[in-house]
C-alpha positions in Angstrom: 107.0 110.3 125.5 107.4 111.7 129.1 105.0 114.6 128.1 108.2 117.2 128.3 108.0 120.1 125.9 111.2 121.1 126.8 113.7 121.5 123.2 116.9 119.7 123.9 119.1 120.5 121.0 117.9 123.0 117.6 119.7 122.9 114.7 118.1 125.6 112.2 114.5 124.0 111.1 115.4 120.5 113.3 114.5 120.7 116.8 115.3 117.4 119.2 113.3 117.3 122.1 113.8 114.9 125.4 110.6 112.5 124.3 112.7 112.1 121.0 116.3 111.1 123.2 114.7 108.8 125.1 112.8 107.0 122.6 116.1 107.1 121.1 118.1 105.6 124.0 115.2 102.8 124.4 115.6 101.7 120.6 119.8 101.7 121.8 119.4 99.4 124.8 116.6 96.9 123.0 118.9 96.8 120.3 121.2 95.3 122.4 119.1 92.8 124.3 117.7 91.8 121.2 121.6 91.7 119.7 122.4 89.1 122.3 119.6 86.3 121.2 116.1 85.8 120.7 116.0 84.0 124.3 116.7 87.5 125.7 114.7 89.3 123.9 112.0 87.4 124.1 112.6 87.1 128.0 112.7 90.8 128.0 109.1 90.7 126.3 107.8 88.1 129.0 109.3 90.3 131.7 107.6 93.3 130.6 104.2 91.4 129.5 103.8 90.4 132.4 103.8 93.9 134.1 101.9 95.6 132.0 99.2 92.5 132.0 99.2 93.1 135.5 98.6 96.6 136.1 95.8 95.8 133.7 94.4 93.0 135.7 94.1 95.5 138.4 91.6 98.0 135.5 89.6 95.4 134.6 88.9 94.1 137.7 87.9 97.7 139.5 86.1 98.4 136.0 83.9 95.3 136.7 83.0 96.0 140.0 82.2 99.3 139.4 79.9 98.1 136.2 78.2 95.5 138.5 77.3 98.3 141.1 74.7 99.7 138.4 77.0 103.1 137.6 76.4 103.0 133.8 76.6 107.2 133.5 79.3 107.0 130.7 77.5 104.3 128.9 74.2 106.2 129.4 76.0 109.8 127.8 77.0 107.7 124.7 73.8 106.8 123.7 71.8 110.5 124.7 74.9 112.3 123.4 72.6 115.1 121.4 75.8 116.5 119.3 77.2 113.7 117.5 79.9 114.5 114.6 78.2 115.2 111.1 81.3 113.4 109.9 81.0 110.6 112.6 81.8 107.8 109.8 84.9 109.7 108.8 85.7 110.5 112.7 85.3 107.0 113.4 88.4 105.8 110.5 90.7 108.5 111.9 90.3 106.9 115.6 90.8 103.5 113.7 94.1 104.5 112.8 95.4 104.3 116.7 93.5 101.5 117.6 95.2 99.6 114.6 98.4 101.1 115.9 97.4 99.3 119.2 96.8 95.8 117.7 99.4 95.8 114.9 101.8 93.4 116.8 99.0 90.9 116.3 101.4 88.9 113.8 104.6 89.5 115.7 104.8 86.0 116.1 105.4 85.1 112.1 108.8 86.1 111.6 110.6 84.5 114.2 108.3 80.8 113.0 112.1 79.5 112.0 113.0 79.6 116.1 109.9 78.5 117.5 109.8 74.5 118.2 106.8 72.8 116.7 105.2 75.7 114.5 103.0 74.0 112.6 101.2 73.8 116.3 102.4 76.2 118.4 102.5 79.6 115.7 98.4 79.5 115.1 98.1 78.6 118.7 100.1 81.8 120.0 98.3 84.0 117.5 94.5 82.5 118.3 95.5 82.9 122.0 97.2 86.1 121.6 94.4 88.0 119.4 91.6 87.0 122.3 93.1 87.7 125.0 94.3 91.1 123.8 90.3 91.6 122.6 88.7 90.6 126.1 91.9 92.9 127.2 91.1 95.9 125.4 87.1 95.7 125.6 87.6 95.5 129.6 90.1 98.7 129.9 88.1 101.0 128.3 84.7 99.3 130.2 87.2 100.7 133.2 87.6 104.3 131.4 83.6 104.6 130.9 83.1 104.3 134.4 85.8 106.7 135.5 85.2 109.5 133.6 82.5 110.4 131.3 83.1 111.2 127.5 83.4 114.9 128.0 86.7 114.4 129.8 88.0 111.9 127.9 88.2 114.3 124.6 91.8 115.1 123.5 93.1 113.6 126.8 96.5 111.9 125.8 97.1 109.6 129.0 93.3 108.6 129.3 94.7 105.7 131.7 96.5 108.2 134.3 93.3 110.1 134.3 91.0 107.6 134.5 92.9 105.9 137.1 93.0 109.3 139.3 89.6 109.7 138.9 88.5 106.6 140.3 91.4 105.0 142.4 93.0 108.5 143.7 96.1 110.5 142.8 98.5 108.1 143.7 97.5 105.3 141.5 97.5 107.5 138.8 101.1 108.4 139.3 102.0 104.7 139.9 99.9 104.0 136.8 101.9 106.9 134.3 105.0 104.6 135.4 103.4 101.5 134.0 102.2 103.1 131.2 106.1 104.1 130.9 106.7 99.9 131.2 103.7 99.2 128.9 105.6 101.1 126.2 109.0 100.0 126.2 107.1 96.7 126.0 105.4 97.0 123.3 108.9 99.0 122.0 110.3 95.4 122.7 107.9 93.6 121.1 108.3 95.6 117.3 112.3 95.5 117.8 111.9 91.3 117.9 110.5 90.5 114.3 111.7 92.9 112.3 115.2 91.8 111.5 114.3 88.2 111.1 112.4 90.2 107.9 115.2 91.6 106.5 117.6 88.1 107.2 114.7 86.3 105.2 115.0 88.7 102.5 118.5 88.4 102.1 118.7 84.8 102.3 115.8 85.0 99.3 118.8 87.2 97.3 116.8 90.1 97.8 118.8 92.4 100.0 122.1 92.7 101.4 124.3 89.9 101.8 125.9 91.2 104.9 121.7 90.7 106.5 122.1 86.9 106.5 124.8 87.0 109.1 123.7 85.4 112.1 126.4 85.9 115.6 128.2 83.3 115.9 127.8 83.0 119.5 124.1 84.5 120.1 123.2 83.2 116.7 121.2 85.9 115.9 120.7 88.4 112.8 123.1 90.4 113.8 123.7 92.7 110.8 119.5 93.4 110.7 119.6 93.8 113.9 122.0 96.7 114.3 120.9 98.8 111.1 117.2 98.5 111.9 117.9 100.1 115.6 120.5 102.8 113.5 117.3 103.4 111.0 114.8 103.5 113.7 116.8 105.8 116.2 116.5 108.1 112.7 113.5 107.9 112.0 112.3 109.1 115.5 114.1 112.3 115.0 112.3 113.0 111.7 108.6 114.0 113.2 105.8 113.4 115.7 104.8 110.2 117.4 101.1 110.5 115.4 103.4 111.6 112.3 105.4 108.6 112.3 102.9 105.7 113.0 100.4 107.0 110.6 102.6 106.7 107.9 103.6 102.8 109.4 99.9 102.4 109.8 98.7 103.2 106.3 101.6 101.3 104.7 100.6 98.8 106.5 96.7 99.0 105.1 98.5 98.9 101.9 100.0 95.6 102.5 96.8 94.1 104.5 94.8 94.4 101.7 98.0 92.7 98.8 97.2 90.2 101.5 94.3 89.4 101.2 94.2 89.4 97.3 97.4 87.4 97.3 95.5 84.6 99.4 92.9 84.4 96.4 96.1 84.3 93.5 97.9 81.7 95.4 95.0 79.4 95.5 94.6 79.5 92.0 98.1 79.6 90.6 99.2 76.8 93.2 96.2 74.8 94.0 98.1 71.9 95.3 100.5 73.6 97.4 101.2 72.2 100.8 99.1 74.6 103.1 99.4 73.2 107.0 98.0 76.6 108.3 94.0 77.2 107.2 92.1 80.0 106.5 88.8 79.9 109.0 85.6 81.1 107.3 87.5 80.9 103.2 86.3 83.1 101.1 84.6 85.1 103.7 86.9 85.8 106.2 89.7 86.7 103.8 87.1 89.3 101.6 85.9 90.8 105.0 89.2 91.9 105.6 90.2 92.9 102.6 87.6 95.5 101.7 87.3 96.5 105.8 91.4 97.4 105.3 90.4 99.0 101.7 87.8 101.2 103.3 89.7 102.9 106.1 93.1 103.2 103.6 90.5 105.5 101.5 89.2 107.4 104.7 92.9 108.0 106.1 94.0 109.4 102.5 91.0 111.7 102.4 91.2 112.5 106.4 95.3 112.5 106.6 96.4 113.1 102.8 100.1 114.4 103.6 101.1 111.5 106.1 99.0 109.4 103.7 101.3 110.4 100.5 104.1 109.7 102.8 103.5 106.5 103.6 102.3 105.6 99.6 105.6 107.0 98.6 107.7 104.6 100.6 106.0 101.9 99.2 106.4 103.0 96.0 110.4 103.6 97.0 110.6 99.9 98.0 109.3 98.4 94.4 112.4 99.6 92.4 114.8 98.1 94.8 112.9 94.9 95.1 112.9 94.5 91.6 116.9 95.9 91.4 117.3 92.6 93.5 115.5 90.3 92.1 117.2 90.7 88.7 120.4 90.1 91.0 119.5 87.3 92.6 118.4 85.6 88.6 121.7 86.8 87.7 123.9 84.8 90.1 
């Protein structure tokens, strides 16, 4: 995380480095903000939202003017690049794997629907809003990154915005924007701690899971229980493998479950045609198909272009269906 290569602790084959504790003490101190309510965690989130959208403001904006000036040498080497990758197709689903990475807090919003006030209006509104602004976000960064460097010095760079930003606003932006990019990341850290648990109370108030889950503080009134075993689980799993390691095996599970989406949307309509449905799909059937086979497609590229973190992340799905099915019997049963 701080780009230290330094070995903390070894333990035989199990190595701990600095990146790993801090990402671990982060998970311990959002853990506890998120512990004490959803108002502070969620006031946490706007706090660091609002950073991070600022120091962005401030790419976009010198990305702009630099576009308008007529310096289109980045945008130019794209198109006469006369090496592109035999494999470009393929090259092109590994890359999507990040960039999914990058948008997956798109839904954030859904599991915490049960606190929100008016959600038949205000949870599609948040996630219509959210999903543009984060495009017109994203495509104006990386309009600022074509105009700071050109693609040769953009290949395997790792903190392409501290580059970018030295290249074109000097040395000390770039330091002041590593610290953002410090901000923008216990952000988004923030933002994946918030919904989880709210998963897991559901689940147990469905008689799926643990009992214990379902407990909600009785003075922050929050899932307490979730809350403090996903942090223990999390502050685990960071200690297991690489940063790429561990959210390629989120991101492909994921996949998995984008595309049981999109085919559950088609069995629900049928089974329960005249189920109350306040929240529409835009663009049903096409819409829903897009997305399924577009999620299909790059689950088959990243288990031929990543096949061990691929099996990984199929095998804990496959983990999960035993024990879903352990308590659903249970839940019949009482």
């Amino acid at each position: 995380m701080l780009g230290l290569d330094i070995y903390l602790l070894s333990f035989g084959f199990i190595s701990i480095s600095s990146g790993q504790m801090v990402a671990v003490i982060a998970i311990a101190v959002l853990t506890a903000v998120n512990y004490s309510g959803v108002r502070s965690g969620s006031t946490v989130q706007n706090i660091f939202t609002v950073i991070k959208i600022a120091a962005i403001a401030v790419l976009m904006i010198a990305g702009l003017i630099a576009f308008s000036s007529g310096n289109t040498n980045s945008v130019n080497h794209i198109v006469n690049e006369p090496q592109m990758p035999v494999n470009i197709i393929s090259a092109f689903g590994v890359a999507l794997i990040a960039v999914l990475w990058t948008f997956d807090g798109w839904y954030n919003v859904n599991p915490v629907a049960s606190e929100i006030k008016n959600p038949g209006r205000n949870l599609p509104l948040s996630l219509i809003i959210g999903i543009i602004v984060l495009g017109v976000i994203y495509i104006l960064v990386n309009l600022f990154y074509l105009q700071a460097l050109p693609i040769a010095e953009m290949v395997g760079v790792v903190r392409i915005g501290e580059k970018a930003t030295t290249a074109m606003l000097g040395e000390m932006s770039g330091f002041i924007m590593t610290a953002l990019i410090l901000v923008s990341i216990f952000g988004c850290l923030s933002a994946t701690i918030l919904p989880g648990p709210r998963i897991y109370y559901a689940m147990s108030r469905d008689g799926i899971f643990f009992k214990s889950f379902a407990n909600v503080h009785p003075k922050y009134r929050s899932p307490s229980t979730a809350i403090v075993w996903q942090g223990i689980v999390s502050a685990l799993l960071c200690l297991t493998g690489t940063y790429e390691q561990l959210y390629t095996y989120v991101i492909f599970s994921s996949l998995l479950f984008y595309i049981a989406l999109a085919i559950a949307l088609f069995i629900l309509r049928i089974k329960m045609p005249d189920a109350n449905r306040p929240y529409k799909v835009w663009g049903y059937p096409v819409v829903p198909v897009l997305f399924g086979l577009s999620m299909f497609l790059i689950t088959i590229n990243t288990l031929v272009e990543r096949p061990v973190e691929s099996l990984v992340g199929i095998l804990l799905v496959i983990i999960g269906w035993p024990v879903y099915y352990y308590w659903q019997i249970r839940s019949t049963k009482q």
